[in-house]
CHARMM-style PDB file with segment names, atoms N, HN, CA, C and O in Angstrom:
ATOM      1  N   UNK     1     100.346  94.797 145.275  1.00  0.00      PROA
ATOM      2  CA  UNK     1      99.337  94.293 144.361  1.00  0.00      PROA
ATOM      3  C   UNK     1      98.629  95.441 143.626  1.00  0.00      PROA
ATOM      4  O   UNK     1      98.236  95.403 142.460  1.00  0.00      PROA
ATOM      5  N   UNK     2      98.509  96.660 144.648  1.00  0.00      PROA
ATOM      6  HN  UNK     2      98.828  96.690 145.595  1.00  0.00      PROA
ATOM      7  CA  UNK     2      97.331  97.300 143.521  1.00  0.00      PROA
ATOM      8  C   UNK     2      98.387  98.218 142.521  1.00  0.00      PROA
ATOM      9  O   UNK     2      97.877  98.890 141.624  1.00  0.00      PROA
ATOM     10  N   UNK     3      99.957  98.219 142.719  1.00  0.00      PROA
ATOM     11  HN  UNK     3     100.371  97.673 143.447  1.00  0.00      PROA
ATOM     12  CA  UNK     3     100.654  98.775 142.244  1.00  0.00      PROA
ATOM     13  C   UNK     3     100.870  97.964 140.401  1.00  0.00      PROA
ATOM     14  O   UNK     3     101.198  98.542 139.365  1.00  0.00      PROA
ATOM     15  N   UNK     4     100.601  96.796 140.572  1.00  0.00      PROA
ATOM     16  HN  UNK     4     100.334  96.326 141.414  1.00  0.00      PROA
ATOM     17  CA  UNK     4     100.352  96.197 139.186  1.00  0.00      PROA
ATOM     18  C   UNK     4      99.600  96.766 138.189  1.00  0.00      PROA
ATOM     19  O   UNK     4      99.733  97.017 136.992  1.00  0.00      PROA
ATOM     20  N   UNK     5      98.425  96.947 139.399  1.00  0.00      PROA
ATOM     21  HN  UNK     5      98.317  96.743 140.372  1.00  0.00      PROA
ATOM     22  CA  UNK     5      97.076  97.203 138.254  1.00  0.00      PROA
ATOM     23  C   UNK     5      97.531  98.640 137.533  1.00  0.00      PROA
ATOM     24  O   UNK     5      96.946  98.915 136.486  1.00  0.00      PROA
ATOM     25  N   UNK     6      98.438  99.478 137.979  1.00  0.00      PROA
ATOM     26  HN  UNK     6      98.913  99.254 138.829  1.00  0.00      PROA
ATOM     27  CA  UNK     6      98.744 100.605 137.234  1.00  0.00      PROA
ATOM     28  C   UNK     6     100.260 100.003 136.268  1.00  0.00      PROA
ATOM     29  O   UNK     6     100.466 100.177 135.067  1.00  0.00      PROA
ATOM     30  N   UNK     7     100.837  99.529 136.922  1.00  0.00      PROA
ATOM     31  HN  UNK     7     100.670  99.387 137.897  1.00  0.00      PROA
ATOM     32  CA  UNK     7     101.767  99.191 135.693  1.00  0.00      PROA
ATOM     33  C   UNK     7     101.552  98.134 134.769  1.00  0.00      PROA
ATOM     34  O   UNK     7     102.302  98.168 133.793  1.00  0.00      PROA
ATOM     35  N   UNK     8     100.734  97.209 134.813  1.00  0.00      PROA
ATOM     36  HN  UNK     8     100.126  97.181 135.606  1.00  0.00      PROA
ATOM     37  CA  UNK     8     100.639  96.072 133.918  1.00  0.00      PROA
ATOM     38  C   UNK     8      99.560  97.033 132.809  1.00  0.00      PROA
ATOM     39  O   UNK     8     100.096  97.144 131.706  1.00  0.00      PROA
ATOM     40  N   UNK     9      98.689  97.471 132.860  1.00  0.00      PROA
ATOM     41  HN  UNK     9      98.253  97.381 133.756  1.00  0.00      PROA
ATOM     42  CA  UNK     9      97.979  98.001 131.943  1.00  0.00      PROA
ATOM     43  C   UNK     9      98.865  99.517 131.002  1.00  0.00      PROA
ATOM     44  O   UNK     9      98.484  99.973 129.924  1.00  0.00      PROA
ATOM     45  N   UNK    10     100.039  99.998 131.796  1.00  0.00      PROA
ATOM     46  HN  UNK    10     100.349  99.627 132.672  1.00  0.00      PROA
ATOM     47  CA  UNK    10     100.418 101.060 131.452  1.00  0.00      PROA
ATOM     48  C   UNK    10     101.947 100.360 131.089  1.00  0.00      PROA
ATOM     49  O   UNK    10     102.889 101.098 131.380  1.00  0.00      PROA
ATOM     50  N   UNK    11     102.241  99.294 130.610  1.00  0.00      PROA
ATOM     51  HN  UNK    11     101.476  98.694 130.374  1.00  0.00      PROA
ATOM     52  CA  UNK    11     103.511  98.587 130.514  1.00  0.00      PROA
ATOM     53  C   UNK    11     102.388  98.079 128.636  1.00  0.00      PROA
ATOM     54  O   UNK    11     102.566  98.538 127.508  1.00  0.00      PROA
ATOM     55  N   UNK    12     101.920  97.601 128.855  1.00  0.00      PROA
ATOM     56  HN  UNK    12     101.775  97.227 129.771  1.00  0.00      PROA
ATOM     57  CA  UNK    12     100.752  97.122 127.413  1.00  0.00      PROA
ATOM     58  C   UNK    12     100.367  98.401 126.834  1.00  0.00      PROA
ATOM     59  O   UNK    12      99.924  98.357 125.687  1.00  0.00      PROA
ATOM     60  N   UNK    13     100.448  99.471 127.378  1.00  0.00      PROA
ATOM     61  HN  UNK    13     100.809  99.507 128.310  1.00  0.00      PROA
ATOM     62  CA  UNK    13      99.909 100.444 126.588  1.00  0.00      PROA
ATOM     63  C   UNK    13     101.248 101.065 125.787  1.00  0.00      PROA
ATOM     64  O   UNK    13     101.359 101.102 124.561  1.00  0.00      PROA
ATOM     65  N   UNK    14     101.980 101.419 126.504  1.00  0.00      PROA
ATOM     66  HN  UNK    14     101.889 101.388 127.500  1.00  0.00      PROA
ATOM     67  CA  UNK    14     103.720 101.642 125.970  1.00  0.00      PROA
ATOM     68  C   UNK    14     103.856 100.633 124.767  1.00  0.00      PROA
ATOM     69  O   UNK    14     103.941 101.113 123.636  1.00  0.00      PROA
ATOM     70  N   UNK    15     103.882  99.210 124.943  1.00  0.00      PROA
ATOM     71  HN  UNK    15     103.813  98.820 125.861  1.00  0.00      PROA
ATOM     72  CA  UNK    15     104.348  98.230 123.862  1.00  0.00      PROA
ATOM     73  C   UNK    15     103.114  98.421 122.655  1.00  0.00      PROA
ATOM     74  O   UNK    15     103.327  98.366 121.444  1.00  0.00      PROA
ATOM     75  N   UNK    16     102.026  98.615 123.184  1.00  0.00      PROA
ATOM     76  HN  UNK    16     101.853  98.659 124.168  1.00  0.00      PROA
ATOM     77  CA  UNK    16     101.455  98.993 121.594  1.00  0.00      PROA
ATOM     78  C   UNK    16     101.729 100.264 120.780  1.00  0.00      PROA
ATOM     79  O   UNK    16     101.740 100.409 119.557  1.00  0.00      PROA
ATOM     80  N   UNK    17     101.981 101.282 121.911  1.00  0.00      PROA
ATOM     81  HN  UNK    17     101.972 101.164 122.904  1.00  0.00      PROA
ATOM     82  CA  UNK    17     102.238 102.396 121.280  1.00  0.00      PROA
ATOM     83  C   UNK    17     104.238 102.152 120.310  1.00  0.00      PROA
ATOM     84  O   UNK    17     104.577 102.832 119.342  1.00  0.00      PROA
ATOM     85  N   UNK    18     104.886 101.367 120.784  1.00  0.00      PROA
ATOM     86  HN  UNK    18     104.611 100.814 121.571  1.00  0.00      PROA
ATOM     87  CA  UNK    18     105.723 100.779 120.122  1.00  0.00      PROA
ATOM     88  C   UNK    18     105.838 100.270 118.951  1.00  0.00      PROA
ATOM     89  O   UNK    18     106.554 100.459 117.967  1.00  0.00      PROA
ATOM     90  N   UNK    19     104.593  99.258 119.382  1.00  0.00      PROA
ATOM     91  HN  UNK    19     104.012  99.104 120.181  1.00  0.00      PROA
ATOM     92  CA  UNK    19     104.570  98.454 117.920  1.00  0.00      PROA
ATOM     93  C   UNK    19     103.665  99.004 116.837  1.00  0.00      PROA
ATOM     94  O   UNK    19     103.842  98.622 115.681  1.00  0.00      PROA
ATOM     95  N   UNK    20     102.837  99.757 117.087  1.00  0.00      PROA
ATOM     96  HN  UNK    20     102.694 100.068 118.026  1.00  0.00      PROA
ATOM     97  CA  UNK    20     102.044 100.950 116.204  1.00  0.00      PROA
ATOM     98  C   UNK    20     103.261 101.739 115.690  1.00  0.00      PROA
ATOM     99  O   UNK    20     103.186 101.832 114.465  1.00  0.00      PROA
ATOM    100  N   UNK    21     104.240 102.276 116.136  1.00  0.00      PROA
ATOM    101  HN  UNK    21     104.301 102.201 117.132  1.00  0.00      PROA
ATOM    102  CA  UNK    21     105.036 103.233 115.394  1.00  0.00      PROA
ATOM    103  C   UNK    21     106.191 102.364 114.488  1.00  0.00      PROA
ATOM    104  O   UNK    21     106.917 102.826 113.608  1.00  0.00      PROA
ATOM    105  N   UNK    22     106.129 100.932 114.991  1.00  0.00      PROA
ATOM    106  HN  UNK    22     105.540 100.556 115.706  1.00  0.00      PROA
ATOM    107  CA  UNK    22     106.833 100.358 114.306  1.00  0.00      PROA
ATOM    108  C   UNK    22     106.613  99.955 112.869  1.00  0.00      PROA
ATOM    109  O   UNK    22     107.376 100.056 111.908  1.00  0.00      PROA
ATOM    110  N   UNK    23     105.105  99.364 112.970  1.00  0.00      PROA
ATOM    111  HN  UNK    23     104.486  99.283 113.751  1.00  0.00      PROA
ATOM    112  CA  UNK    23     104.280  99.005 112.292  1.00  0.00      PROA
ATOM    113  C   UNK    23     103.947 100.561 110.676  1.00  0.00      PROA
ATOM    114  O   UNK    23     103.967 100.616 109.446  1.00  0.00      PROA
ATOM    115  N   UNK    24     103.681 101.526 111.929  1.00  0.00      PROA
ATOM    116  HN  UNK    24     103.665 101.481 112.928  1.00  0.00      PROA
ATOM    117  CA  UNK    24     103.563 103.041 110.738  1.00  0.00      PROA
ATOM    118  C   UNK    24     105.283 102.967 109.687  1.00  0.00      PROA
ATOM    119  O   UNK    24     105.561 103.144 108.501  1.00  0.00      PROA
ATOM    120  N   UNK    25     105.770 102.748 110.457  1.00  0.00      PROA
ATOM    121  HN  UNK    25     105.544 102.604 111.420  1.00  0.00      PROA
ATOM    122  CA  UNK    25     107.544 102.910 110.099  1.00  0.00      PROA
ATOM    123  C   UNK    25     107.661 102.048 108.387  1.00  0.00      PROA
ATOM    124  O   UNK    25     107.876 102.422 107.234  1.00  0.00      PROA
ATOM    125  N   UNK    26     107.391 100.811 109.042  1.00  0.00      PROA
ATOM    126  HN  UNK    26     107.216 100.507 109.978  1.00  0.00      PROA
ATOM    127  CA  UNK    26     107.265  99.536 107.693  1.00  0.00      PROA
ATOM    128  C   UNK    26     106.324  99.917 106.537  1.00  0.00      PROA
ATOM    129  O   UNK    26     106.557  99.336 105.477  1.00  0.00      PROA
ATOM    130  N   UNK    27     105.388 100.716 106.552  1.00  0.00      PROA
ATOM    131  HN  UNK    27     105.199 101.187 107.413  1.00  0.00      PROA
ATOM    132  CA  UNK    27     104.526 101.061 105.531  1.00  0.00      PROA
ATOM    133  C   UNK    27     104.605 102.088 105.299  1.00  0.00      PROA
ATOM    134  O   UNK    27     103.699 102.428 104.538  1.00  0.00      PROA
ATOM    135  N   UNK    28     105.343 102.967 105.594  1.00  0.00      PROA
ATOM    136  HN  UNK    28     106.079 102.691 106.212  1.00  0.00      PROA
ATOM    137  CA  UNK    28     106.004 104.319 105.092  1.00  0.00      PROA
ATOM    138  C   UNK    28     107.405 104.271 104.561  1.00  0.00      PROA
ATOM    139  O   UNK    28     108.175 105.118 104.108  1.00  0.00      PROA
ATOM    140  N   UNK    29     107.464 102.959 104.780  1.00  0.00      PROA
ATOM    141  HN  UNK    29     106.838 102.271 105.148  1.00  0.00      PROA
ATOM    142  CA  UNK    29     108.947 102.968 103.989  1.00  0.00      PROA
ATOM    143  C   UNK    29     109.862 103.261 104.460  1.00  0.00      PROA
ATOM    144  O   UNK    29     110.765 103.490 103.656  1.00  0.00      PROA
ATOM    145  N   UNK    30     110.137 103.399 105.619  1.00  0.00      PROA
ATOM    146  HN  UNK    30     109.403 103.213 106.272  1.00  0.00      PROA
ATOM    147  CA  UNK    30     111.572 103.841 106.370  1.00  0.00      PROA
ATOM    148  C   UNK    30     112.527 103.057 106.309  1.00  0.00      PROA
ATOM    149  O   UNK    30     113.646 103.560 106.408  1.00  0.00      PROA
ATOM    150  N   UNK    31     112.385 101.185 106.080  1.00  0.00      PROA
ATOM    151  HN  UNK    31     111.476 100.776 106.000  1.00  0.00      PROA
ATOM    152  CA  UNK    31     113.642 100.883 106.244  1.00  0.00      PROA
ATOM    153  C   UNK    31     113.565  99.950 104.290  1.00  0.00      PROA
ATOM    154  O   UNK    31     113.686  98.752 104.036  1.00  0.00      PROA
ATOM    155  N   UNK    32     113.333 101.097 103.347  1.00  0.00      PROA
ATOM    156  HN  UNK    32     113.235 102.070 103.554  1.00  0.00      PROA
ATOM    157  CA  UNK    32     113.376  99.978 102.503  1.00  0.00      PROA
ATOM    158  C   UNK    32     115.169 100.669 101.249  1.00  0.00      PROA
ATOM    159  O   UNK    32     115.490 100.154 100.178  1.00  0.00      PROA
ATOM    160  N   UNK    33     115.812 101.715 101.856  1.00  0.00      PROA
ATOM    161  HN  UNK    33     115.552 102.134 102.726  1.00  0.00      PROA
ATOM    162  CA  UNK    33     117.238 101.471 101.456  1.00  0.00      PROA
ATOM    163  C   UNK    33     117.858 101.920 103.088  1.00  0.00      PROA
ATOM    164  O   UNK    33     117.858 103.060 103.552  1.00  0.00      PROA
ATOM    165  N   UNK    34     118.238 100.975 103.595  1.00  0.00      PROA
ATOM    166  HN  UNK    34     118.237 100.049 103.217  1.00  0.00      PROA
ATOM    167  CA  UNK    34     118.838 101.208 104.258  1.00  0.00      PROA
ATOM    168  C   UNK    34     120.798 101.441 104.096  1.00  0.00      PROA
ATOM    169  O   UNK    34     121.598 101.674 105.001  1.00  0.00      PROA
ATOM    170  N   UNK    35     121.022 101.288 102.808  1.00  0.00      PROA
ATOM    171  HN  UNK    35     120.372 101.099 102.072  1.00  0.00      PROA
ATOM    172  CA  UNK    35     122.506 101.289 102.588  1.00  0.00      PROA
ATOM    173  C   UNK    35     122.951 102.961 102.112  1.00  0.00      PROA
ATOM    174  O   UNK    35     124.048 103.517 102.158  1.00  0.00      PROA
ATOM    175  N   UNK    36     121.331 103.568 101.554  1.00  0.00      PROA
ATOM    176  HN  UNK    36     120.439 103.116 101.517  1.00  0.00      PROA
ATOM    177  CA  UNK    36     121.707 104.848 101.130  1.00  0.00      PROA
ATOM    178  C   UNK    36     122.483 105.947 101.705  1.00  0.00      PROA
ATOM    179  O   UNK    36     123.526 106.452 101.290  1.00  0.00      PROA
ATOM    180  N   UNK    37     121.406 106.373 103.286  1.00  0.00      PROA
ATOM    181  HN  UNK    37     120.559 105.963 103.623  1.00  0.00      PROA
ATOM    182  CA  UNK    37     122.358 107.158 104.019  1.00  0.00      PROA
ATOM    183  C   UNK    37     123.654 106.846 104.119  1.00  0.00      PROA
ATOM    184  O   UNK    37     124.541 107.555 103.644  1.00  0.00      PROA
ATOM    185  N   UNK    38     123.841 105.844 104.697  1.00  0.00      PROA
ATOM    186  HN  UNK    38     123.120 105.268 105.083  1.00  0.00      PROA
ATOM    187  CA  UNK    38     125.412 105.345 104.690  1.00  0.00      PROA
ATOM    188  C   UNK    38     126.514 105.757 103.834  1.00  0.00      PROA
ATOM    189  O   UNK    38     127.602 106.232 104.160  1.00  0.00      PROA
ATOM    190  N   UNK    39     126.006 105.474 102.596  1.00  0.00      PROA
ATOM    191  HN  UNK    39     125.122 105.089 102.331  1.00  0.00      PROA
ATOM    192  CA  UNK    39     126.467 105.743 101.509  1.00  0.00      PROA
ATOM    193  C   UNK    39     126.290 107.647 101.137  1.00  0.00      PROA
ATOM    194  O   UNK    39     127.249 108.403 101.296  1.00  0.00      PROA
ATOM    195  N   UNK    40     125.405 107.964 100.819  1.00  0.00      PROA
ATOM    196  HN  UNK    40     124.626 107.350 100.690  1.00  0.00      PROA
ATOM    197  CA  UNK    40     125.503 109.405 101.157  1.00  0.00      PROA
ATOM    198  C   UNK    40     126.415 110.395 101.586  1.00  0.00      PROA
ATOM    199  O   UNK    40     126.868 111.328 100.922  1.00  0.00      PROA
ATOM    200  N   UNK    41     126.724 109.979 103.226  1.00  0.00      PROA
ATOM    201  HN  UNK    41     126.356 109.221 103.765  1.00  0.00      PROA
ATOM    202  CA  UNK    41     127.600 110.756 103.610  1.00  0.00      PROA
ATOM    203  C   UNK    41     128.875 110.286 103.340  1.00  0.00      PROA
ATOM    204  O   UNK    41     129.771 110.549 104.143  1.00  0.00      PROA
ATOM    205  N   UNK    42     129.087 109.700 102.444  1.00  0.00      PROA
ATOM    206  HN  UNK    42     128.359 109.486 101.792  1.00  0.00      PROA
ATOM    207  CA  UNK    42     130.507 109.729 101.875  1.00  0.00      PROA
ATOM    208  C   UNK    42     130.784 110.371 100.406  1.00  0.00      PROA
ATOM    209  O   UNK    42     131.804 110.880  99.941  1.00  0.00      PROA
ATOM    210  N   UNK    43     129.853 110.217 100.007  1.00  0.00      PROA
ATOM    211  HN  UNK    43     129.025 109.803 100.385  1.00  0.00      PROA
ATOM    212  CA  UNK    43     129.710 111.201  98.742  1.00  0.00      PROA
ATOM    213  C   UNK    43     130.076 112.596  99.041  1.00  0.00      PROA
ATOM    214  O   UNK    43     129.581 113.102 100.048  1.00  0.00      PROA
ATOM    215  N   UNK    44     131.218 113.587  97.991  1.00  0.00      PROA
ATOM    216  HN  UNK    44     131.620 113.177  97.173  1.00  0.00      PROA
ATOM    217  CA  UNK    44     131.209 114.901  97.971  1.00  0.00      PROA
ATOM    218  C   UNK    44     130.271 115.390  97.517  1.00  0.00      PROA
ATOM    219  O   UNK    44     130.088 115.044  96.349  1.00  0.00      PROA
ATOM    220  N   UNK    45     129.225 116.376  98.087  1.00  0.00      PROA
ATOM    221  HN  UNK    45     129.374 116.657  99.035  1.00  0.00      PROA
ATOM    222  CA  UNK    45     128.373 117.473  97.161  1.00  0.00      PROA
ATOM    223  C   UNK    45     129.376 118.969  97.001  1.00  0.00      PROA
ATOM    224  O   UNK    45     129.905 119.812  97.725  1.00  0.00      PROA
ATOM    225  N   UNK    46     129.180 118.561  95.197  1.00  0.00      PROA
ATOM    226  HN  UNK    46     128.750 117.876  94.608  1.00  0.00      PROA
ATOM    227  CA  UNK    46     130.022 119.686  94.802  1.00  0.00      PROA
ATOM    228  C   UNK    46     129.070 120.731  94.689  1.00  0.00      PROA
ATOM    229  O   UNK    46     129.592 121.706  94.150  1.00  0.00      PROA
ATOM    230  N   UNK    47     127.763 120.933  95.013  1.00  0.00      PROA
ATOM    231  HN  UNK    47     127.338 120.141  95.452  1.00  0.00      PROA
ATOM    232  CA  UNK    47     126.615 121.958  95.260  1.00  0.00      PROA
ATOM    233  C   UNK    47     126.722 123.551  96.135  1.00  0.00      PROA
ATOM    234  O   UNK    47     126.365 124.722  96.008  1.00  0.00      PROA
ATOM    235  N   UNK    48     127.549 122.558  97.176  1.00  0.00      PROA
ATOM    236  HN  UNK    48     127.839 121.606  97.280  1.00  0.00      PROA
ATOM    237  CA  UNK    48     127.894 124.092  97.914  1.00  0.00      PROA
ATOM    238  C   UNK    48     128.698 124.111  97.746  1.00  0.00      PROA
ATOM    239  O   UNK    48     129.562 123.248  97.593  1.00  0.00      PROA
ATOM    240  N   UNK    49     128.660 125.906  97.702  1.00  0.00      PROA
ATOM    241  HN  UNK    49     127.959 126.608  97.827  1.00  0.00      PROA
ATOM    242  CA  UNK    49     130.145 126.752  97.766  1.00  0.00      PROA
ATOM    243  C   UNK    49     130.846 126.925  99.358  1.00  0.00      PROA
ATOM    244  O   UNK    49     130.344 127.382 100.384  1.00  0.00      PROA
ATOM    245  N   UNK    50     131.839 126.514  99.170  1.00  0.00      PROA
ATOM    246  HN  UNK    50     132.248 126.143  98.336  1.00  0.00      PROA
ATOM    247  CA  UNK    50     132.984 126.170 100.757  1.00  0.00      PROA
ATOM    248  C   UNK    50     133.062 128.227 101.025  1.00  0.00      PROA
ATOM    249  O   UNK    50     133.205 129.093 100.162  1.00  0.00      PROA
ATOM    250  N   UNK    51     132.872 128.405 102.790  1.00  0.00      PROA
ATOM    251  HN  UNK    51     132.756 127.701 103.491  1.00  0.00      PROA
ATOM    252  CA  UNK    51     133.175 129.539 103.184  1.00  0.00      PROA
ATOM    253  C   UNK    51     135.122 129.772 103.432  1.00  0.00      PROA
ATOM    254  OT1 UNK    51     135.570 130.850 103.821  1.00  0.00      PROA
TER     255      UNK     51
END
């Protein structure tokens, strides 16, 4: 029992700290192209010079 009282409050503190970074994520824009990277690394950059 008293082993709860440390994980139930420290199990709620984890999931907010979750959903806070999730939440920062959506309003910074992280998932608004998600097809780009993808796409990216298939593209050649003719920028660098090959060793």
């Amino acid at each position: 029992m008293r082993t709860l009282a440390y994980l139930i409050p420290g199990t709620l503190l984890l999931g907010g700290l979750g959903l806070s970074g999730f939440l920062w994520a959506l309003k910074s824009g992280q998932y608004e192209d998600l097809d780009g990277a993808a796409e990216r690394i298939l593209v050649d950059q003719e920028d660098k010079p090959e060793r």
